[in-house]
Biopython code that builds the backbone (N, CA, C, O; Angstrom):
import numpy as np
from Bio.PDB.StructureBuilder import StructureBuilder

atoms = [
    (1, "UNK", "N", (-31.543, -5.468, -14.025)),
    (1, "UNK", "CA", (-30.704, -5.234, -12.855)),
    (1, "UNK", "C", (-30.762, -6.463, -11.942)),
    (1, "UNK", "O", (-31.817, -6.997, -11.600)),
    (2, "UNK", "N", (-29.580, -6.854, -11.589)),
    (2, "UNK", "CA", (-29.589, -8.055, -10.671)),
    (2, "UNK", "C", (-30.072, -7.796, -9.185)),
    (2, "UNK", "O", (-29.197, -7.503, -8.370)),
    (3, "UNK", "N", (-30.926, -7.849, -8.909)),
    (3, "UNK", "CA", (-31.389, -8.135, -7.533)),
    (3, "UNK", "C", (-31.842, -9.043, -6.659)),
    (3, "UNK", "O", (-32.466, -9.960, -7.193)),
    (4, "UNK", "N", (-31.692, -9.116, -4.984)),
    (4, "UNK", "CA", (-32.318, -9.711, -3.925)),
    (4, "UNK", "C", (-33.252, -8.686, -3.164)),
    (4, "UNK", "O", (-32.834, -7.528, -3.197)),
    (5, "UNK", "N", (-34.302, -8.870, -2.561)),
    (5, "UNK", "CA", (-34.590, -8.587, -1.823)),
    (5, "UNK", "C", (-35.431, -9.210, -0.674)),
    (5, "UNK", "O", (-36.453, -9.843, -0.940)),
    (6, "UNK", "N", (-34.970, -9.020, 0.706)),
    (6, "UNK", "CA", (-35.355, -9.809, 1.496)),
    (6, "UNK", "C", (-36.675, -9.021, 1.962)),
    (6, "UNK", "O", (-36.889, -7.826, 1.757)),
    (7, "UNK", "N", (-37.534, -9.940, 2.641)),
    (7, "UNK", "CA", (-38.896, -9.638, 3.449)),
    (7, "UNK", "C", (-39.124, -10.206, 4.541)),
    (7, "UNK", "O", (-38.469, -11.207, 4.831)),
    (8, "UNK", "N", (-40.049, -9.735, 5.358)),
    (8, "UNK", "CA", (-41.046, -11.138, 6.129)),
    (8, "UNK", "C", (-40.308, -10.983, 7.457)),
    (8, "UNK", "O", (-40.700, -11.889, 8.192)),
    (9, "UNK", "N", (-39.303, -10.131, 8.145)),
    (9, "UNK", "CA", (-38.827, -10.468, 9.116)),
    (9, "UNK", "C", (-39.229, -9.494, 10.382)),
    (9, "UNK", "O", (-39.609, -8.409, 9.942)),
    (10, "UNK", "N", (-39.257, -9.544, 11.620)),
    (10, "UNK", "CA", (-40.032, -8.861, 12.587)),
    (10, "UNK", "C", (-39.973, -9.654, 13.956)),
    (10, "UNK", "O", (-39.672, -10.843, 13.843)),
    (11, "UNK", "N", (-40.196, -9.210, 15.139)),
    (11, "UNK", "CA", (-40.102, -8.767, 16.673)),
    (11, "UNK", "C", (-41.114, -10.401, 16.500)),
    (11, "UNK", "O", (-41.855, -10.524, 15.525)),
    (12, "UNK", "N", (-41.020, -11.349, 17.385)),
    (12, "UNK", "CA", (-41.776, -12.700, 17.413)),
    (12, "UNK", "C", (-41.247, -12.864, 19.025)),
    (12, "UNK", "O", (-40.407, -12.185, 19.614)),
    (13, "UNK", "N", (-42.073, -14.051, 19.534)),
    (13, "UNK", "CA", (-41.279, -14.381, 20.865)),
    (13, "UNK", "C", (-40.585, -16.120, 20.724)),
    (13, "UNK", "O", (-40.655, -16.864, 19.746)),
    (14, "UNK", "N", (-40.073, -16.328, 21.784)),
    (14, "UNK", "CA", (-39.863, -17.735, 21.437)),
    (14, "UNK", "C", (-40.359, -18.604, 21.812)),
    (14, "UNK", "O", (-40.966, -18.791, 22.867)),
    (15, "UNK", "N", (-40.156, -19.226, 20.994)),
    (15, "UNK", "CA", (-41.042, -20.701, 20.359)),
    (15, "UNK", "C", (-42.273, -20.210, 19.071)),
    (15, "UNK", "O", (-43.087, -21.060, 18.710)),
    (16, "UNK", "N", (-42.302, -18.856, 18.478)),
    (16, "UNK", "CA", (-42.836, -18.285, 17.347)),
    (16, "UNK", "C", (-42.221, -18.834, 16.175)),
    (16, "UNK", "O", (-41.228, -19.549, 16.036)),
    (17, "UNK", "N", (-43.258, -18.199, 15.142)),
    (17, "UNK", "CA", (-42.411, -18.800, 13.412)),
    (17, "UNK", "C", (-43.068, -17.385, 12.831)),
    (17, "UNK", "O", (-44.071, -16.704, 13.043)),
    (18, "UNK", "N", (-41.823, -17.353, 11.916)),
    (18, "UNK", "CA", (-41.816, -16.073, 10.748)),
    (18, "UNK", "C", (-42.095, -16.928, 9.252)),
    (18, "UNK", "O", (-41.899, -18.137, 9.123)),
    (19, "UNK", "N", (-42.387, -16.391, 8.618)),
    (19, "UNK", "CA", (-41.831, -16.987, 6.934)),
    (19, "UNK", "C", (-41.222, -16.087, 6.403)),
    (19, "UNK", "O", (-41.780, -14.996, 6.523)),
    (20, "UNK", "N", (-39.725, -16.084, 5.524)),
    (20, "UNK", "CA", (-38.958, -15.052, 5.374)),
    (20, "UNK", "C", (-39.217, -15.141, 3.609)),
    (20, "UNK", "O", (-39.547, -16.209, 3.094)),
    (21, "UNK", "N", (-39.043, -14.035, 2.894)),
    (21, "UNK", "CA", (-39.280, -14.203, 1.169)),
    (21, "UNK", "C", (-37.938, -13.015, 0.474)),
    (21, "UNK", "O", (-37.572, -11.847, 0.606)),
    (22, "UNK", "N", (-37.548, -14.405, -0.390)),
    (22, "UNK", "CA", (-36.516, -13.398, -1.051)),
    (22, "UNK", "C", (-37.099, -13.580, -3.179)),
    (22, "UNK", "O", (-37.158, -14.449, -4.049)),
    (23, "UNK", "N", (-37.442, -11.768, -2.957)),
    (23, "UNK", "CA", (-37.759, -11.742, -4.231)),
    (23, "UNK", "C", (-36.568, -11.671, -5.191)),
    (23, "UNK", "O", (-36.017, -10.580, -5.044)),
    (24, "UNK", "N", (-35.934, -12.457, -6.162)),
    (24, "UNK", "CA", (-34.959, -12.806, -7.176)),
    (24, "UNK", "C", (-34.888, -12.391, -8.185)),
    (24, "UNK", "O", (-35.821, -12.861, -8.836)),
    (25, "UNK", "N", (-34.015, -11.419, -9.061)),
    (25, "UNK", "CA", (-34.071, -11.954, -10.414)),
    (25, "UNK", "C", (-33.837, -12.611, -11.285)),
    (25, "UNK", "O", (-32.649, -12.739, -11.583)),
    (26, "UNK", "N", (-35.041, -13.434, -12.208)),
    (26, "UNK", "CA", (-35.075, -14.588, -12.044)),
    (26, "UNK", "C", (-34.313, -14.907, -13.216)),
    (26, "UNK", "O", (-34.085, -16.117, -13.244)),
    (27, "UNK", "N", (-33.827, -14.282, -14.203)),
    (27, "UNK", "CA", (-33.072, -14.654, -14.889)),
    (27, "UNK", "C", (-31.462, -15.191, -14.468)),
    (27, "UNK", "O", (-30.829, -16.230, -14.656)),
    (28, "UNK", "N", (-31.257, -14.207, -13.965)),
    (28, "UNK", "CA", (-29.717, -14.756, -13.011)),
    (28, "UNK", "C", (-29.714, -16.148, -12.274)),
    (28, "UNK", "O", (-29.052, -17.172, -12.448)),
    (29, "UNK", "N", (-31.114, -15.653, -11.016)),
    (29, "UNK", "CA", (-30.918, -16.357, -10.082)),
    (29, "UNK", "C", (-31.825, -18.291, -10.223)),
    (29, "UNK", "O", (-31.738, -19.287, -9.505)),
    (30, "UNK", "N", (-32.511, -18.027, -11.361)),
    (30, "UNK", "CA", (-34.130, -19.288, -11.414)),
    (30, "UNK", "C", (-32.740, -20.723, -11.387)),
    (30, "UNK", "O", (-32.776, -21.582, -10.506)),
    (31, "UNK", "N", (-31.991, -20.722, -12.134)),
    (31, "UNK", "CA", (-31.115, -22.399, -11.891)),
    (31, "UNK", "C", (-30.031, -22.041, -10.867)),
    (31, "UNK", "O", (-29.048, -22.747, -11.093)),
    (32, "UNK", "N", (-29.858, -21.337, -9.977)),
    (32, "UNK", "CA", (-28.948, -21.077, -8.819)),
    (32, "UNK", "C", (-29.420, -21.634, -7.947)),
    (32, "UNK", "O", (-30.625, -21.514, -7.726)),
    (33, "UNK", "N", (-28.506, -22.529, -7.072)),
    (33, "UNK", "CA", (-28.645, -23.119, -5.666)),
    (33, "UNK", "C", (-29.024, -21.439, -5.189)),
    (33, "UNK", "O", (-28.729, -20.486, -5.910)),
    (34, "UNK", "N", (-29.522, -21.337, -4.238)),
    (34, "UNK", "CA", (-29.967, -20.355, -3.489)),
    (34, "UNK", "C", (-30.228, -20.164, -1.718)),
    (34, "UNK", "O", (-31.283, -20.693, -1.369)),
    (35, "UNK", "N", (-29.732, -19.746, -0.998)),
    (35, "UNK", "CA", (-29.327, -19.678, 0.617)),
    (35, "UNK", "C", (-29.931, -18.877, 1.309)),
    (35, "UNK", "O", (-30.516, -18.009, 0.661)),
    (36, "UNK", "N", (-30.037, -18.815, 2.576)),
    (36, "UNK", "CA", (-30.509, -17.713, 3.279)),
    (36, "UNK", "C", (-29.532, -17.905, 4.503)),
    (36, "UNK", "O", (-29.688, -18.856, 5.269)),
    (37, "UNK", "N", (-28.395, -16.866, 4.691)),
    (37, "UNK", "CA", (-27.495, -16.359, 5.365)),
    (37, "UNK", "C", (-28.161, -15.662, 6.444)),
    (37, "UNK", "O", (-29.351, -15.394, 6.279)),
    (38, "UNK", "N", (-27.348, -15.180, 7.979)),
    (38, "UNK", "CA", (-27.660, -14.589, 8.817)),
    (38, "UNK", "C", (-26.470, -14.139, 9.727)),
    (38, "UNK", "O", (-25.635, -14.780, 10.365)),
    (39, "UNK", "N", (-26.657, -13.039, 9.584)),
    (39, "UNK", "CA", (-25.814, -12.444, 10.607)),
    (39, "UNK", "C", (-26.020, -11.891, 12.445)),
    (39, "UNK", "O", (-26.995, -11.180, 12.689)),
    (40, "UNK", "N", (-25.404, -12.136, 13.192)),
    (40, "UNK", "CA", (-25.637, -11.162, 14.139)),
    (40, "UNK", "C", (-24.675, -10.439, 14.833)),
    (40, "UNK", "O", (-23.556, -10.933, 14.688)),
    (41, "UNK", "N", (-24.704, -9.462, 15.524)),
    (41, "UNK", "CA", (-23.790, -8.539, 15.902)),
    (41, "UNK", "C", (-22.699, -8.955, 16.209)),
    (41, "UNK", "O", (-22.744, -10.088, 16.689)),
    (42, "UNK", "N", (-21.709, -8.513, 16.136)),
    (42, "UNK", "CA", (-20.386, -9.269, 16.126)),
    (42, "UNK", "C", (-19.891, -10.492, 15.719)),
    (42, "UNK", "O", (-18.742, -10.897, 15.892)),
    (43, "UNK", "N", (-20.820, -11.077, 15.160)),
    (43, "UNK", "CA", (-20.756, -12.828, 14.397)),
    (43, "UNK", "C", (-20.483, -12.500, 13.147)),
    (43, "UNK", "O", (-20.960, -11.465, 12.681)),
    (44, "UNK", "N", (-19.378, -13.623, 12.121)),
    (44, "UNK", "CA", (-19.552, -14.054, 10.974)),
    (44, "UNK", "C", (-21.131, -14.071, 10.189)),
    (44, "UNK", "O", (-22.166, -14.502, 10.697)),
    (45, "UNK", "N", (-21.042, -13.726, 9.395)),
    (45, "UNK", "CA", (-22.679, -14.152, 8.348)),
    (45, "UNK", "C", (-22.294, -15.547, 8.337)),
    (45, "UNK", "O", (-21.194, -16.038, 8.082)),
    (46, "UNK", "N", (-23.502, -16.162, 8.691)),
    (46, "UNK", "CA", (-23.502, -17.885, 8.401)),
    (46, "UNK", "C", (-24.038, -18.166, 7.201)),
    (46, "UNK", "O", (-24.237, -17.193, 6.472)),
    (47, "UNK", "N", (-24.434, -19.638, 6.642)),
    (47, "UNK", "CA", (-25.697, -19.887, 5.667)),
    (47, "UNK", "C", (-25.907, -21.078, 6.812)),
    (47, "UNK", "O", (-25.157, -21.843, 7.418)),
    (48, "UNK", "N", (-27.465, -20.792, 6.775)),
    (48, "UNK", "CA", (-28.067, -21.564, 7.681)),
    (48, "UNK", "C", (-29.042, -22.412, 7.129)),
    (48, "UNK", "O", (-29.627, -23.205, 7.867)),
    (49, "UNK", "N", (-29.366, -22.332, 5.581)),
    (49, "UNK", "CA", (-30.098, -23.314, 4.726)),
    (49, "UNK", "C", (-30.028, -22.687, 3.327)),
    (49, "UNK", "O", (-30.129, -21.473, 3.153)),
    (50, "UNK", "N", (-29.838, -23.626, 2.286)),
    (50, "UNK", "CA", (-29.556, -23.961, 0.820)),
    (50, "UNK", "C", (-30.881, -24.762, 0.384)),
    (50, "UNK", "O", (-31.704, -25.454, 0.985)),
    (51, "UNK", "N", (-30.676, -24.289, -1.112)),
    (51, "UNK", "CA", (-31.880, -25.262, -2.237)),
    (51, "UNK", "C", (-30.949, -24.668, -3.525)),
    (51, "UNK", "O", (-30.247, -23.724, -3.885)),
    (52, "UNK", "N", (-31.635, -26.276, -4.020)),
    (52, "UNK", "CA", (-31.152, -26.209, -5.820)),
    (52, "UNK", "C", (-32.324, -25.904, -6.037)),
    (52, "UNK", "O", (-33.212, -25.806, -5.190)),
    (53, "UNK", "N", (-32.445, -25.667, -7.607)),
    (53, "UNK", "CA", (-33.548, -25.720, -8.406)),
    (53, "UNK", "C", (-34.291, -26.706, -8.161)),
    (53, "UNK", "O", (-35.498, -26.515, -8.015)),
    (54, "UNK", "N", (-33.791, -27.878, -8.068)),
    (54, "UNK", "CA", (-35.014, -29.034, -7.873)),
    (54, "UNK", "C", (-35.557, -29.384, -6.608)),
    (54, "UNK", "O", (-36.052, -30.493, -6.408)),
    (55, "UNK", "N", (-35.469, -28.212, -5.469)),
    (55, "UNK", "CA", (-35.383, -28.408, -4.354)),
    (55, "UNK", "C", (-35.028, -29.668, -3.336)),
    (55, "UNK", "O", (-35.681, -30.363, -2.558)),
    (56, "UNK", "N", (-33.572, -29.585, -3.782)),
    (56, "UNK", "CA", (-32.582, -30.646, -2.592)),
    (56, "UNK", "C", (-32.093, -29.260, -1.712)),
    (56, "UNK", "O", (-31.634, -28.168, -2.047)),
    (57, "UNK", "N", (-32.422, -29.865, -0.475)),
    (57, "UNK", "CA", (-32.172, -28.720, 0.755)),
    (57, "UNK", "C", (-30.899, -29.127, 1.688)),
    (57, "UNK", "O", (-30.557, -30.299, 1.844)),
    (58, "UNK", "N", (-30.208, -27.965, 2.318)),
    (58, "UNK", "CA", (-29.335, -28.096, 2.959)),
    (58, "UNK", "C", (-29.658, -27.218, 4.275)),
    (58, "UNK", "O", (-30.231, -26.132, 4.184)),
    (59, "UNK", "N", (-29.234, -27.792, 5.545)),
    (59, "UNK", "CA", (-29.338, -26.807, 6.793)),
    (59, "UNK", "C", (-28.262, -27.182, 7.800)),
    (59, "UNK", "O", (-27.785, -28.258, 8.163)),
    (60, "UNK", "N", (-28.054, -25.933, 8.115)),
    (60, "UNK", "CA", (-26.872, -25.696, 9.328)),
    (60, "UNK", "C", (-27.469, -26.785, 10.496)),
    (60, "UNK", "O", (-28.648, -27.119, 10.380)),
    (61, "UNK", "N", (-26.725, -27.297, 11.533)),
    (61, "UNK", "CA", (-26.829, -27.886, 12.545)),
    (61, "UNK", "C", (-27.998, -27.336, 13.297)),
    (61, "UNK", "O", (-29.037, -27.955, 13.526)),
    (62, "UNK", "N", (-27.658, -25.817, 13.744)),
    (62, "UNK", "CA", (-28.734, -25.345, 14.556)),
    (62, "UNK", "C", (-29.763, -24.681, 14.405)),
    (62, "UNK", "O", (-30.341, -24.046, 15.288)),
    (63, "UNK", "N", (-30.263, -24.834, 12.573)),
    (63, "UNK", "CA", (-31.859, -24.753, 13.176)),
    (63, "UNK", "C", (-32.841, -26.331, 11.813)),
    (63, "UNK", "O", (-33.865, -26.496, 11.149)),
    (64, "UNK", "N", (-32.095, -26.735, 12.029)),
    (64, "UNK", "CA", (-32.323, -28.520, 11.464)),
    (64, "UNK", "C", (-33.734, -28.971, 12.253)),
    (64, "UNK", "O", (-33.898, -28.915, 13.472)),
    (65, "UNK", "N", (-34.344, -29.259, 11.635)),
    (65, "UNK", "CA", (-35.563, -29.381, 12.259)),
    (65, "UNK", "C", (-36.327, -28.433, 12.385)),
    (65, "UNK", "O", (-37.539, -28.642, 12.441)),
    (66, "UNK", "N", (-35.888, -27.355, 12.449)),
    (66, "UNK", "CA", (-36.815, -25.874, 13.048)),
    (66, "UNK", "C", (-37.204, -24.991, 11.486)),
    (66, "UNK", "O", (-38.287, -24.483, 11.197)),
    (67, "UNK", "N", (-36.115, -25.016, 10.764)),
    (67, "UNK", "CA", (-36.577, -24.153, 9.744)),
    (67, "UNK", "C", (-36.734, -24.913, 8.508)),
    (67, "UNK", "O", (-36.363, -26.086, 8.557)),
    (68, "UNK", "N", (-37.195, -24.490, 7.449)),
    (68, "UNK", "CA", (-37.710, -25.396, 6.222)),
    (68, "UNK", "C", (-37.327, -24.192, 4.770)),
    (68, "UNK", "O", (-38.044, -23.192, 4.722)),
    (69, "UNK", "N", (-36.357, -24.334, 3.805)),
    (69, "UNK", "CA", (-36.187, -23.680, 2.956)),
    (69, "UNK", "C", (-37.061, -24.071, 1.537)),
    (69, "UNK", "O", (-37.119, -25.265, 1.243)),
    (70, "UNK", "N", (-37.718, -23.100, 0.684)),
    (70, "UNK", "CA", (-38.155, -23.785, -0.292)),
    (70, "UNK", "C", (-38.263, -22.882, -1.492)),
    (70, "UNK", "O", (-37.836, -21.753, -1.251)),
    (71, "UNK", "N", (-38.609, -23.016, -2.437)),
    (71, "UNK", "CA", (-39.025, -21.661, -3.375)),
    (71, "UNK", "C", (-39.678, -22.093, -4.312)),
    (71, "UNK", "O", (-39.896, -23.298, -4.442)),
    (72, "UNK", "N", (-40.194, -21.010, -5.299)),
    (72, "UNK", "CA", (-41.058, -21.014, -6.395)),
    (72, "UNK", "C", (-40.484, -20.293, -7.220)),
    (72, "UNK", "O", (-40.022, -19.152, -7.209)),
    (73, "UNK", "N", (-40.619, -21.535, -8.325)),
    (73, "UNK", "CA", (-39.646, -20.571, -9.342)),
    (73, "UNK", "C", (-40.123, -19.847, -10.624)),
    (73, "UNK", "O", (-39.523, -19.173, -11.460)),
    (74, "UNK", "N", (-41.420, -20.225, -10.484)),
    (74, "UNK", "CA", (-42.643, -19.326, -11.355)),
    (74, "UNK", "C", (-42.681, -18.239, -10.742)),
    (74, "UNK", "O", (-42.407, -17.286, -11.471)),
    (75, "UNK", "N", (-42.931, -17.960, -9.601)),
    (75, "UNK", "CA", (-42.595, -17.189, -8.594)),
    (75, "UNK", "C", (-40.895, -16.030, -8.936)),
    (75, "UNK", "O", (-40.992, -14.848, -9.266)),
    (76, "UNK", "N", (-39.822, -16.600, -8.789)),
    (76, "UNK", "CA", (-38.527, -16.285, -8.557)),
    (76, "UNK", "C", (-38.273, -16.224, -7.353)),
    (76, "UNK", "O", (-37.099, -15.957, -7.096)),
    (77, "UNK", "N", (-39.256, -16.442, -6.123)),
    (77, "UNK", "CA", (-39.263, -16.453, -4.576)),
    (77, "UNK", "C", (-38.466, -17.868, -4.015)),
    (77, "UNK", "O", (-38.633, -19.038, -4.360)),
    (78, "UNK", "N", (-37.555, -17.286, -3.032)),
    (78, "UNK", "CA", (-37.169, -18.286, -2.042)),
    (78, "UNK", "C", (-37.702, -18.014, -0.734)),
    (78, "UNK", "O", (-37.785, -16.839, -0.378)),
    (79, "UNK", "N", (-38.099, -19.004, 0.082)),
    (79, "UNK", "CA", (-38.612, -18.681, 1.586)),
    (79, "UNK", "C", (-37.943, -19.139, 2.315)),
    (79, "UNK", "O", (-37.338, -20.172, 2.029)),
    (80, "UNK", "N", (-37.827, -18.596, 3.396)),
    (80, "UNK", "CA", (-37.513, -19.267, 4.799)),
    (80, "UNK", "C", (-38.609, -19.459, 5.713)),
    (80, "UNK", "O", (-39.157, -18.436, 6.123)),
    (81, "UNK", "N", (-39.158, -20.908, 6.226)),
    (81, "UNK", "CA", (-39.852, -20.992, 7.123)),
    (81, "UNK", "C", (-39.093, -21.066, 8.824)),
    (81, "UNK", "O", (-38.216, -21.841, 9.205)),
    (82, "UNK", "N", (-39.656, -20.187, 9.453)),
    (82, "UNK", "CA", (-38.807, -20.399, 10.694)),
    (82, "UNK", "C", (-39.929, -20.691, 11.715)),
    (82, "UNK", "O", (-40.792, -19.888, 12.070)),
    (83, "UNK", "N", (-39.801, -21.788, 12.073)),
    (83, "UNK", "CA", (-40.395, -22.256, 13.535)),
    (83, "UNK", "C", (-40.404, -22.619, 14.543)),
    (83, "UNK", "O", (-41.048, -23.590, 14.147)),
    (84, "UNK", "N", (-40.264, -22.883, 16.005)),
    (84, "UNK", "CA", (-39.700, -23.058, 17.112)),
    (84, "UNK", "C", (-38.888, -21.733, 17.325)),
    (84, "UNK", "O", (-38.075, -22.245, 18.095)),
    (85, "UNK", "N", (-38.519, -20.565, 17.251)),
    (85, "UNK", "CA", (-37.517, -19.551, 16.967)),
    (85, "UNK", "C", (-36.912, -19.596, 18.280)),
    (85, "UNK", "O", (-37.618, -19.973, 19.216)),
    (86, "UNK", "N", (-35.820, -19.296, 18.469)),
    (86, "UNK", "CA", (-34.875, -18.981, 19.826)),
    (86, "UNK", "C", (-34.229, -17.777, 19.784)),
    (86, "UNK", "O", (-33.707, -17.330, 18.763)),
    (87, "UNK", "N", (-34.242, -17.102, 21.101)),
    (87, "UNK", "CA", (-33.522, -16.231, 21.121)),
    (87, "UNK", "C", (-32.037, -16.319, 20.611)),
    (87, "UNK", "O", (-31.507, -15.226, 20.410)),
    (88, "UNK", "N", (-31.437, -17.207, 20.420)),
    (88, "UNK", "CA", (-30.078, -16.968, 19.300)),
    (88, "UNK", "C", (-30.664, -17.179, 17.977)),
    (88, "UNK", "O", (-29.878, -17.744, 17.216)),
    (89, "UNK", "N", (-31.498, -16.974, 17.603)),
    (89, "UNK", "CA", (-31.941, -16.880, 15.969)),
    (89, "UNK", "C", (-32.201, -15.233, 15.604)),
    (89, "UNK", "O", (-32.653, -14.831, 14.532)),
    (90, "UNK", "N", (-31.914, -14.621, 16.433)),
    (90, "UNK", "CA", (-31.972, -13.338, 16.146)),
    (90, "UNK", "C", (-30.566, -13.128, 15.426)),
    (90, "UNK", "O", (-29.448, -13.586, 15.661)),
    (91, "UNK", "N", (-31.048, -12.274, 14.477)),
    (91, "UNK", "CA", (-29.809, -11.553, 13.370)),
    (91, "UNK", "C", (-30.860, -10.422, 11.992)),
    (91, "UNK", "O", (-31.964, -9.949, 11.723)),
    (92, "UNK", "N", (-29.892, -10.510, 11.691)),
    (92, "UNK", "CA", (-30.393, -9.697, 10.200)),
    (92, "UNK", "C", (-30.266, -11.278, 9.180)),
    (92, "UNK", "O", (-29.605, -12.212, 9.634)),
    (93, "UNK", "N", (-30.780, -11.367, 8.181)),
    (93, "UNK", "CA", (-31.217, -12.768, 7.245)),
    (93, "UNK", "C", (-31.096, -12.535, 6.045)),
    (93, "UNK", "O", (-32.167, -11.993, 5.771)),
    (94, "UNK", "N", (-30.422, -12.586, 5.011)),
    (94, "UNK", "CA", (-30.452, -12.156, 4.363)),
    (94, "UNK", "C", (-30.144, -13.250, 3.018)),
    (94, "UNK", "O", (-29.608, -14.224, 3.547)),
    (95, "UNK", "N", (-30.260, -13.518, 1.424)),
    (95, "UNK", "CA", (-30.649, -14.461, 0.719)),
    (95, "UNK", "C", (-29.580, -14.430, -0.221)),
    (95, "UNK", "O", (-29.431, -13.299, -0.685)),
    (96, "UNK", "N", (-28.691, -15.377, -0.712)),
    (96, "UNK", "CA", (-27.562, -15.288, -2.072)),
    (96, "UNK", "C", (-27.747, -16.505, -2.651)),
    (96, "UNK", "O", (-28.693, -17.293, -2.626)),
    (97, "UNK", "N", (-26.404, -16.527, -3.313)),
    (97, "UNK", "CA", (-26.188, -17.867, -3.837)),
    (97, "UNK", "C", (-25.185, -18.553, -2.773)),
    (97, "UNK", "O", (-24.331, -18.106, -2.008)),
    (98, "UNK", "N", (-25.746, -20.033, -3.117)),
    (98, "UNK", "CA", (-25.093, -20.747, -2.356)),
    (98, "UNK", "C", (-24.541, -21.975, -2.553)),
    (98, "UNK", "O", (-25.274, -22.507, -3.386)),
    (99, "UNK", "N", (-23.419, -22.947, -2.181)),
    (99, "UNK", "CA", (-22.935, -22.432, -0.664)),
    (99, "UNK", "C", (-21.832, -21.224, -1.126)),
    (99, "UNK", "O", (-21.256, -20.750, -0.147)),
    (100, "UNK", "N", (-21.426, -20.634, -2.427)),
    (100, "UNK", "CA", (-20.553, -19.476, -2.256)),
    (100, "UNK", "C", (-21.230, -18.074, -2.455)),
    (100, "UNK", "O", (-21.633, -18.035, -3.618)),
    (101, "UNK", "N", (-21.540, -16.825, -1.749)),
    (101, "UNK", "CA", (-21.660, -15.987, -2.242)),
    (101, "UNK", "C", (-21.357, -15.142, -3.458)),
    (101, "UNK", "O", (-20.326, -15.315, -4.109)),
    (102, "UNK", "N", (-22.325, -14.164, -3.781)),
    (102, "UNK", "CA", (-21.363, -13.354, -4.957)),
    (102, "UNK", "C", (-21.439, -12.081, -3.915)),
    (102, "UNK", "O", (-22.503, -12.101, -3.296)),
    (103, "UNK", "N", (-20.747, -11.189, -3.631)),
    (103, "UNK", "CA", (-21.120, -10.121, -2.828)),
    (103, "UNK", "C", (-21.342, -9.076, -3.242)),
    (103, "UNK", "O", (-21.398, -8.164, -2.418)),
    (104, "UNK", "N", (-21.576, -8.744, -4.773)),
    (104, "UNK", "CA", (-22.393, -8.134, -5.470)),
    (104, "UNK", "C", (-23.611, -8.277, -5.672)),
    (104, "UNK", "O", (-24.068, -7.404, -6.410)),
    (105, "UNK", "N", (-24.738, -9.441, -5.122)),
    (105, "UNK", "CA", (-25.724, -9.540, -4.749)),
    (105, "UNK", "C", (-26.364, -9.105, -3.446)),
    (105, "UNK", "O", (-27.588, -9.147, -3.322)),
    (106, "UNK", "N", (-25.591, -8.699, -2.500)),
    (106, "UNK", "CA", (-26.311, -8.963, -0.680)),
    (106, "UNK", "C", (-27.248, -7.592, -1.005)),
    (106, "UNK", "O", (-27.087, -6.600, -1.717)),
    (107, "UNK", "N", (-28.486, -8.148, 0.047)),
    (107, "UNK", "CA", (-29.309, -6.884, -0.360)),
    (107, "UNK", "C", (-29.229, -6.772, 0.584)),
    (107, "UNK", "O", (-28.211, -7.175, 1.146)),
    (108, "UNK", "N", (-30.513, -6.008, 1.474)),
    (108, "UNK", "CA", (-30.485, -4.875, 2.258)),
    (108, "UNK", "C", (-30.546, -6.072, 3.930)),
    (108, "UNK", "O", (-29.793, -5.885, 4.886)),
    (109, "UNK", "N", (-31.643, -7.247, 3.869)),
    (109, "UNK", "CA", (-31.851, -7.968, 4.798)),
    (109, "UNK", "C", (-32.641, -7.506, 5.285)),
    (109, "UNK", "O", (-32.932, -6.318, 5.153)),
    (110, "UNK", "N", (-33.571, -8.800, 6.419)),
    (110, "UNK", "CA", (-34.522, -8.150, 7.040)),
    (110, "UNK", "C", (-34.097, -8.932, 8.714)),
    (110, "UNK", "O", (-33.481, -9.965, 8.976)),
    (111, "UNK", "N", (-34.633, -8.075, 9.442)),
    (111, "UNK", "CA", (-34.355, -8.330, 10.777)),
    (111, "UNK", "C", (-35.173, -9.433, 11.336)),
    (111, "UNK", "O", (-36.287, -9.572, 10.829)),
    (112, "UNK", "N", (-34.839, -10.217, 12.257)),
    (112, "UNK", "CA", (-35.265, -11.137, 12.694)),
    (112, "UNK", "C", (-35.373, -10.866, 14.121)),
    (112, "UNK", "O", (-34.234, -11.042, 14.552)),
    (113, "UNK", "N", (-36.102, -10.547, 15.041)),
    (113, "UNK", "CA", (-36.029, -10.502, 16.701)),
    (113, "UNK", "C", (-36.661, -11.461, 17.303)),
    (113, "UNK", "O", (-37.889, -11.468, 17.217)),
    (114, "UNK", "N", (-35.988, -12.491, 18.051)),
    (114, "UNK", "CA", (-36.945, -13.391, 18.944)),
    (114, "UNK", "C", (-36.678, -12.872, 20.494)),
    (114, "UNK", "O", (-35.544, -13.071, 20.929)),
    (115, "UNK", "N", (-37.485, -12.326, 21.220)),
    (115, "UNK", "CA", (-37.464, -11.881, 22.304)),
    (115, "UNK", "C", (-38.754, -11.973, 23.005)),
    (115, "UNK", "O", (-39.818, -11.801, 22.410)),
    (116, "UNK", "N", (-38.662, -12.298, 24.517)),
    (116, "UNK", "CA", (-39.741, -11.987, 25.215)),
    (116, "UNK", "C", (-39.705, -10.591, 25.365)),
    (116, "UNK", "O", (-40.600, -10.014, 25.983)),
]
sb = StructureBuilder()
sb.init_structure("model")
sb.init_model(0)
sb.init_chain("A")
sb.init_seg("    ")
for serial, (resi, resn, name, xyz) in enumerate(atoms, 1):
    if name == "N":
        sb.init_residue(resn, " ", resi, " ")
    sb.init_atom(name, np.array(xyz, "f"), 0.0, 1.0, " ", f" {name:<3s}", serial, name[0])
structure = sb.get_structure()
């Protein structure tokens, strides 16, 4: 069965760091560029950072510097490191292929809150 599932996400304040984990299956997903998207309420889902297999990384403008994408592919895990967090980094986060989705993959997502 083809699956994502996201982890790792939770209530932080700002200037906190999460590490986010998307478990893969790895047959589908092990040579897929791979993303971690985010949505928030009334916003478009973005992709806010990409990796190939050989880990060449890609990141959105606004969190460049702040977050770090990487994975293991012994593993089938992709991570999101998030650090410096801001209150506009709050959304739901969630992991596909990238830069195009399949939208027969989106899993459930995990929440992200940066709040005092």
């Amino acid at each position: 069965q083809v699956q994502l599932v996201e982890s790792g996400g939770g209530l932080v304040q700002p200037g906190g760091s999460l590490r986010l984990s998307c478990a893969t299956s790895g047959g589908v997903f092990r040579f897929r560029t791979m993303g971690w998207y985010r949505q928030a309420p009334g916003n478009q889902r973005e992709l806010v950072a990409s990796i190939n297999f050989g880990g060449a990384a890609n990141y959105a403008d606004s969190v460049k510097g702040r977050f770090t994408i990487s994975r293991d592919n012994a593993k089938n895990t992709v991570y999101l490191q998030m650090s410096s967090l801001k209150p506009e980094d709050t959304a739901v986060y969630y992991c596909n292929t990238a830069p195009v989705f399949d939208p027969a993959f989106w899993g459930q997502g995990t929440q992200v809150t940066v709040s005092s």
